[in-house]
N, C-alpha and C positions, 0 to 999 in steps of 0.2 A: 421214603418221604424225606428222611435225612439227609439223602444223600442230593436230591431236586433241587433242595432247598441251601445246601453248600453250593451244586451246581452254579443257582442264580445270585448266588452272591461275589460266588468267583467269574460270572459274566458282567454282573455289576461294576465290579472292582476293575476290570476291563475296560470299561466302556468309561469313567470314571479317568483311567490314565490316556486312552486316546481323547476323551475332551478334554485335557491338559494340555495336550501337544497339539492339537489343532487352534485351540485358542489364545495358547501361549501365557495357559494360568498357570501359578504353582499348586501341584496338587496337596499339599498340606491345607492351602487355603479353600481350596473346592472342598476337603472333608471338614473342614469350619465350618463352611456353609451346611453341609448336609447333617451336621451336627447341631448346629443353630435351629435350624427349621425342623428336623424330629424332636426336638423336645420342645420347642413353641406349640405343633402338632399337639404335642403328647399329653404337655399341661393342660390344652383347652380342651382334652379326651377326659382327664380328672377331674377336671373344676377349678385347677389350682391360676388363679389371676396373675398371685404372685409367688415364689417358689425360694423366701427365705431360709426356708432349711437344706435347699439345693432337693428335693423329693425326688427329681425327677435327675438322669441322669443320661448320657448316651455316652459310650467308650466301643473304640475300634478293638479286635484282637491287634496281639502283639503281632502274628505270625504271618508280614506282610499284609497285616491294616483288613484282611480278606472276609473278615467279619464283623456284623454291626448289632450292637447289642443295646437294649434301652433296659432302664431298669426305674422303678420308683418304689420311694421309700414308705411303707404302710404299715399302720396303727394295728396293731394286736387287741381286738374286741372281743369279749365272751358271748355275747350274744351279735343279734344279724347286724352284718355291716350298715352305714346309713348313709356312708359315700365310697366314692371308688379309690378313697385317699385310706380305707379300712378292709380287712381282711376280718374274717372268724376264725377264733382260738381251732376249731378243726381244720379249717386249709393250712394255717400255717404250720401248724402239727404235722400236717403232709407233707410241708417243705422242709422244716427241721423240727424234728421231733423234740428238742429242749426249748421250742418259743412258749413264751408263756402270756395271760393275760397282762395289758397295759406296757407290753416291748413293741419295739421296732423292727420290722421284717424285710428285707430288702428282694422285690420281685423282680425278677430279670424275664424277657422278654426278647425274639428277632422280629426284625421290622416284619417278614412275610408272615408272623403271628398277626400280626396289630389287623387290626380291622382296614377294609377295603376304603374307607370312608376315610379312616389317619392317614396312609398310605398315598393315598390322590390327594389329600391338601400338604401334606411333606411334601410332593412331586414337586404342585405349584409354585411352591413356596421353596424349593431348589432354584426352580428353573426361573422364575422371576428374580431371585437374586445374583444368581450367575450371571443372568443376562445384563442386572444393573453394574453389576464389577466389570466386566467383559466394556462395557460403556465407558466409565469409570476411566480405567485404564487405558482406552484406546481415547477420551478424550485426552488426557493429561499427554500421551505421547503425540497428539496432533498438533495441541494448543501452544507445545514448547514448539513447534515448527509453522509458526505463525510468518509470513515474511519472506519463505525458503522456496529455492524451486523444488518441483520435483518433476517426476516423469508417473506415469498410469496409461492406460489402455480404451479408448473409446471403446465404450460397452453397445450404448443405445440414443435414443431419444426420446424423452419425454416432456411431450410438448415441442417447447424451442429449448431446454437445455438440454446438457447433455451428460451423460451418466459418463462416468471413469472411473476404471479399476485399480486402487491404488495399492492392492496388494492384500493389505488387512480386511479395509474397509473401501465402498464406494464415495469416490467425490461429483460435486454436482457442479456446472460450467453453465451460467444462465446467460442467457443472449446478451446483457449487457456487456460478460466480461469476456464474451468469444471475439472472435477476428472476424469483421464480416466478410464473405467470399470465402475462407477456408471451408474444405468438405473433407471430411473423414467416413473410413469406412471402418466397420467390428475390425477390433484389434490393431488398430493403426494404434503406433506408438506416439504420445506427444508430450510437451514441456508444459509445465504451466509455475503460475506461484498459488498459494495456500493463501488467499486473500482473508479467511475468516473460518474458525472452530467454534461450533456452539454445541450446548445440549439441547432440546428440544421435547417435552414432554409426551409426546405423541408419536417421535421418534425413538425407533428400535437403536440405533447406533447415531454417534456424534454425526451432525451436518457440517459435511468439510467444505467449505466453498472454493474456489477455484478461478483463477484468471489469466486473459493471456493478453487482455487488454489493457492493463494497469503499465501505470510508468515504472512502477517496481519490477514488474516483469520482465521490461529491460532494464532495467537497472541489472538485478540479476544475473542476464544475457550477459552484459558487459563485464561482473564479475568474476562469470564461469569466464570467459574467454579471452580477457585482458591480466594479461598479471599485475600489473601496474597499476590496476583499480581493486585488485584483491587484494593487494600490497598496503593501498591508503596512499604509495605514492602519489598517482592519480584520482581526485576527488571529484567525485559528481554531486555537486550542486543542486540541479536540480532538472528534471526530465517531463518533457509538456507532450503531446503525444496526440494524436490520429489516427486509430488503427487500420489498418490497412491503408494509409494515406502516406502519412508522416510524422516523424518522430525528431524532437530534435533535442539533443542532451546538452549540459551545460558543464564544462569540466574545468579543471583549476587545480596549480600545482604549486608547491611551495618553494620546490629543485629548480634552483637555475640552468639547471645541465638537462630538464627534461621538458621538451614537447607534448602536452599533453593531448593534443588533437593529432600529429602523428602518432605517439603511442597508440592511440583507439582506432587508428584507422588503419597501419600497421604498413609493412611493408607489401606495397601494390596492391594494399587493400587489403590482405587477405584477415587480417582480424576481423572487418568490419563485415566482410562478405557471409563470415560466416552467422553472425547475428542475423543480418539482412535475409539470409535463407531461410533463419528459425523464423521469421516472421512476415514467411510468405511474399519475399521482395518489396517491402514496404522501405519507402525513402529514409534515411537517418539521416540528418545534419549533425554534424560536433560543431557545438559551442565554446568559443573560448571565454573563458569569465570575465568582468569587469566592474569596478566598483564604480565606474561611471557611465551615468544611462545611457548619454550619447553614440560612447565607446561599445558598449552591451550592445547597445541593437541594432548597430552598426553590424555585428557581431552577427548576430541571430539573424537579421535579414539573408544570410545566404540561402542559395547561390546569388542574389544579386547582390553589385557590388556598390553602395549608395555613393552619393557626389558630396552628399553632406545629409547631418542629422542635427535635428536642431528640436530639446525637450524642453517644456516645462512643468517644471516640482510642482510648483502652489497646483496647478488646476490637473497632472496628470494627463497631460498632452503632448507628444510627439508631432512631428514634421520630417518627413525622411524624403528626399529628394535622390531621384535613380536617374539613368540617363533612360533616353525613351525608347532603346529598344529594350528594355531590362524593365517593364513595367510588369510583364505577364509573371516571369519568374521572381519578383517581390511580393507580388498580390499570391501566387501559387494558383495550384486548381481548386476552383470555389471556396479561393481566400485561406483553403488552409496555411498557405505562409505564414501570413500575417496575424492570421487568430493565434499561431502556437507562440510570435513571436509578443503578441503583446499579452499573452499570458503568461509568458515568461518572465518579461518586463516590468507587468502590472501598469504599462501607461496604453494610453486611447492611439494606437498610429496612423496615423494618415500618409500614405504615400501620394506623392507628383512626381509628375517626371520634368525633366528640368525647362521644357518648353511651357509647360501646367505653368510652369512657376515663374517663369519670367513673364508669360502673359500676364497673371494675375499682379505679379509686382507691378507692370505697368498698369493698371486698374484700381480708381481710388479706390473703390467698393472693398473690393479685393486686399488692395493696403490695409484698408482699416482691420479686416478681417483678420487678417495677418496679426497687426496690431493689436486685439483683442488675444490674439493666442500664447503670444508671449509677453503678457501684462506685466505679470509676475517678473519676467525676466528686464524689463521696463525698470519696473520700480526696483529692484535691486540695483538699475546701474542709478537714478535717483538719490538712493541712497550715497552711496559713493560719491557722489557728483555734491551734496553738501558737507561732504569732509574737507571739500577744496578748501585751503586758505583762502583770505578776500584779496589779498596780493596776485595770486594769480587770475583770479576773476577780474580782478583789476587789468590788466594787462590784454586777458581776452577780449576785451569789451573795444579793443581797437583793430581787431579785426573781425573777418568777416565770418558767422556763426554756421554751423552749417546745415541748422533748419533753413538758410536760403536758396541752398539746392529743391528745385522744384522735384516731388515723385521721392525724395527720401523721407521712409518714416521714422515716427519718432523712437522704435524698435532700434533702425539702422544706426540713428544718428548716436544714440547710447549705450550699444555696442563701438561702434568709434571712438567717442568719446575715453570708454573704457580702455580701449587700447591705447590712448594717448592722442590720437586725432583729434583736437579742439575744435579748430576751422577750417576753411575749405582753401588756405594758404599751407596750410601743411598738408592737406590731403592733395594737394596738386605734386609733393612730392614724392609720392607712394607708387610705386609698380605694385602691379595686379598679383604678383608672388608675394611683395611685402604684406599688402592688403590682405590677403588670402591667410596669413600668418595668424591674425587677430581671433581670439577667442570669440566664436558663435559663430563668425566668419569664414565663408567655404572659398571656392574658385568662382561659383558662379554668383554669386552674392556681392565679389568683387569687382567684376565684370562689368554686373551689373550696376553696382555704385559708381564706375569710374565714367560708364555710357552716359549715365545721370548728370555727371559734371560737364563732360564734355559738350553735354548739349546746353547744357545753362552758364557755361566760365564765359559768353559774351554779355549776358544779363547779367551776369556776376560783377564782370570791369565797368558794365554802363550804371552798378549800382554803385 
């Protein structure tokens, strides 16, 4: 019977170091636990709630830990015991012949002694704890890799997400953060980012979430593959995204010696190619940065290449003018261009093409419209225009103003004015290049002002 009972403690002790090394616990702290939960067990076996005098006891043998031994401390009573926390002066006489009435007897005890009933709520009461530390731990080692790629193994599907095996523990990939069109088959290998760690009470192991949708997730891409962005050399700003569409990144450098949009796109491409494969040949644009809007989305509208842009602050309204074979590839396929770009942006854009735009410049309707959109941009030149000295208003007031040009608005005329254009005696001496020079002012804008004059400089001299 002895020797069964060594047996199963020496298979215990076994089975004890291989769930160590499968779960990647220290076994010092797995016999804490099984140390904790036999004598929790053992108290609520004797009565004892609370265990000040330490009654109750559990110690490992020395000789390789291979034995488990409980023991509690009990009262020496002359007559019958009245709790299980009491022994009779004759049993303990059995255990040491020198106990006497009103001492202390220390009974030892192996767990396959204890009753079947102790034995299954210690089990539970192991295996629930273990399972919470095992939890525990593989949260705290997920939660530091918040942000980070990694790589796992499609498992399955349930439902529309999709299971992934990341080694320790599974992660879960929900249809918002997959690539739509990508298929995977068991055990296809793939990248993703660690979008979110939680605990979960109902969950057996931390819920790792997982993306491959996320702008982080290229952001990432860029970092595994670009050194120059691993570096900090190259800074990404900020990355607006379409999955499976288009992607387009916003990069910026402080190196006057570095390109930040050849660095990412690399030589013949090959840095970028290789992103562009992780993500299933989905489009990337590189952004170059700018601290001014015009210039910015100017920027961001590629591949088209605009004629002019023309924003305003107060209301968050853009005007980007493209030539008209270059409308398709401004607007993109079902506008993704222009959604990523004015999410980038943060302004409302409106693309024309530069026929849109001269029709509608010759259109009062149209003019006023126009007029309404850069109000803002109006009253600033307003502004300006009362810091004039009265000397020089003096002076203008002899010739001829150039609200007298019929079809120019009052948008145009205050952009001119700003550039230094008064009257339409100095704008008679502007080429269409000098013209084009003026802040807000494009080529076609100019064009168009100077058509404007032309047709009215004979009502101009009969006025």
């Amino acid at each position: 019977m002895a020797t069964k009972q060594v047996t199963k403690e020496i298979g215990l002790f076994e089975a004890i170091q291989q769930f160590c090394a499968d779960k990647s616990l220290d076994r010092d702290l797995v016999l804490g636990v099984i140390r904790d939960s036999l004598l929790t067990a053992y108290r609520k076996k004797v009565g004892l709630e609370v265990d000040a005098e330490e009654r109750c006891q559990v110690e490992f043998g020395q000789e390789n830990k291979n034995e488990i031994v409980v023991s509690v401390l009990k009262d020496v009573v002359a007559g019958e015991p009245q709790s299980l926390v009491e022994i009779s002066l004759a049993d303990a006489k059995a255990l040491d012949p020198n106990a006497e009435a009103g001492e202390k007897i220390r009974i030892f005890e192996k767990p396959q002694d204890l009753s079947r009933v102790l034995s299954s709520q210690a089990k539970q009461m192991v295996f629930q704890r273990l399972r919470d530390i095992e939890k525990e731990i593989l949260f705290e080692e997920y939660k530091s890799k918040e942000g980070e790629l990694t790589h796992g193994y499609f498992q399955r599907w349930k439902k529309d997400a999709m299971s992934i095996d990341l080694g320790k523990v599974e992660g879960i990939m929900l249809k918002k953060d997959q690539n739509p069109g990508e298929k995977y088959r068991q055990g296809d290998r793939l990248k993703a980012i660690i979008s979110r760690v939680e605990i979960r009470p109902r969950e057996p192991m931390p819920v790792i979430t997982l993306s491959r949708a996320s702008g982080d997730f290229v952001k990432k891409l860029f970092e595994m593959e670009i050194p120059e962005v691993y570096d900090g050399i190259v800074e990404i700003r900020d990355v607006a995204r379409i999955p499976s569409f288009r992607t387009k990144v916003v990069v910026f450098t402080t190196k006057q010696d570095v390109d930040p949009v050849g660095a990412c796109v690399g030589m013949k491409g090959v840095r970028i190619q290789a992103i562009v494969r992780e993500l299933g040949n989905e489009r990337i644009d590189i952004v170059l940065h700018s601290e001014e809007p015009s210039v910015f989305i100017a920027n961001a509208i590629s591949p088209a290449k605009p004629v002019e842009v023309h924003v305003d602050r107060k209301r968050g309204d853009a005007l980007v003018i493209v030539p008209d074979e270059s409308l398709s590839l401004a607007i993109g396929i079902n506008g993704s261009n222009v959604k990523l770009v004015s999410q980038l942006s943060g302004y409302k854009i409106d693309i024309k093409t530069v026929s849109q735009y001269n029709q509608e410049l010759a259109s009062p309707e149209a003019r006023e419209k126009l007029d309404r959109l850069f109000n803002a941009q109006q009253e600033a030149m307003e502004g300006e225009e009362e810091t004039q000295t009265s000397e020089v208003e003096e002076e203008d007031d002899a010739l001829t103003p150039l609200t007298e040009i019929p079809g120019l608005t009052p948008r145009i005329v205050g952009l001119l004015e700003a550039g230094g254009v008064k009257n339409v005696e100095t704008l008679l001496d502007f080429s269409p290049e000098e013209l084009s020079a003026i802040s807000g002012i494009g080529r076609t804008t100019a064009d168009q002002i100077l058509r404007l004059l032309r047709e009215s400089i004979e009502w101009v001299e009969e006025g």
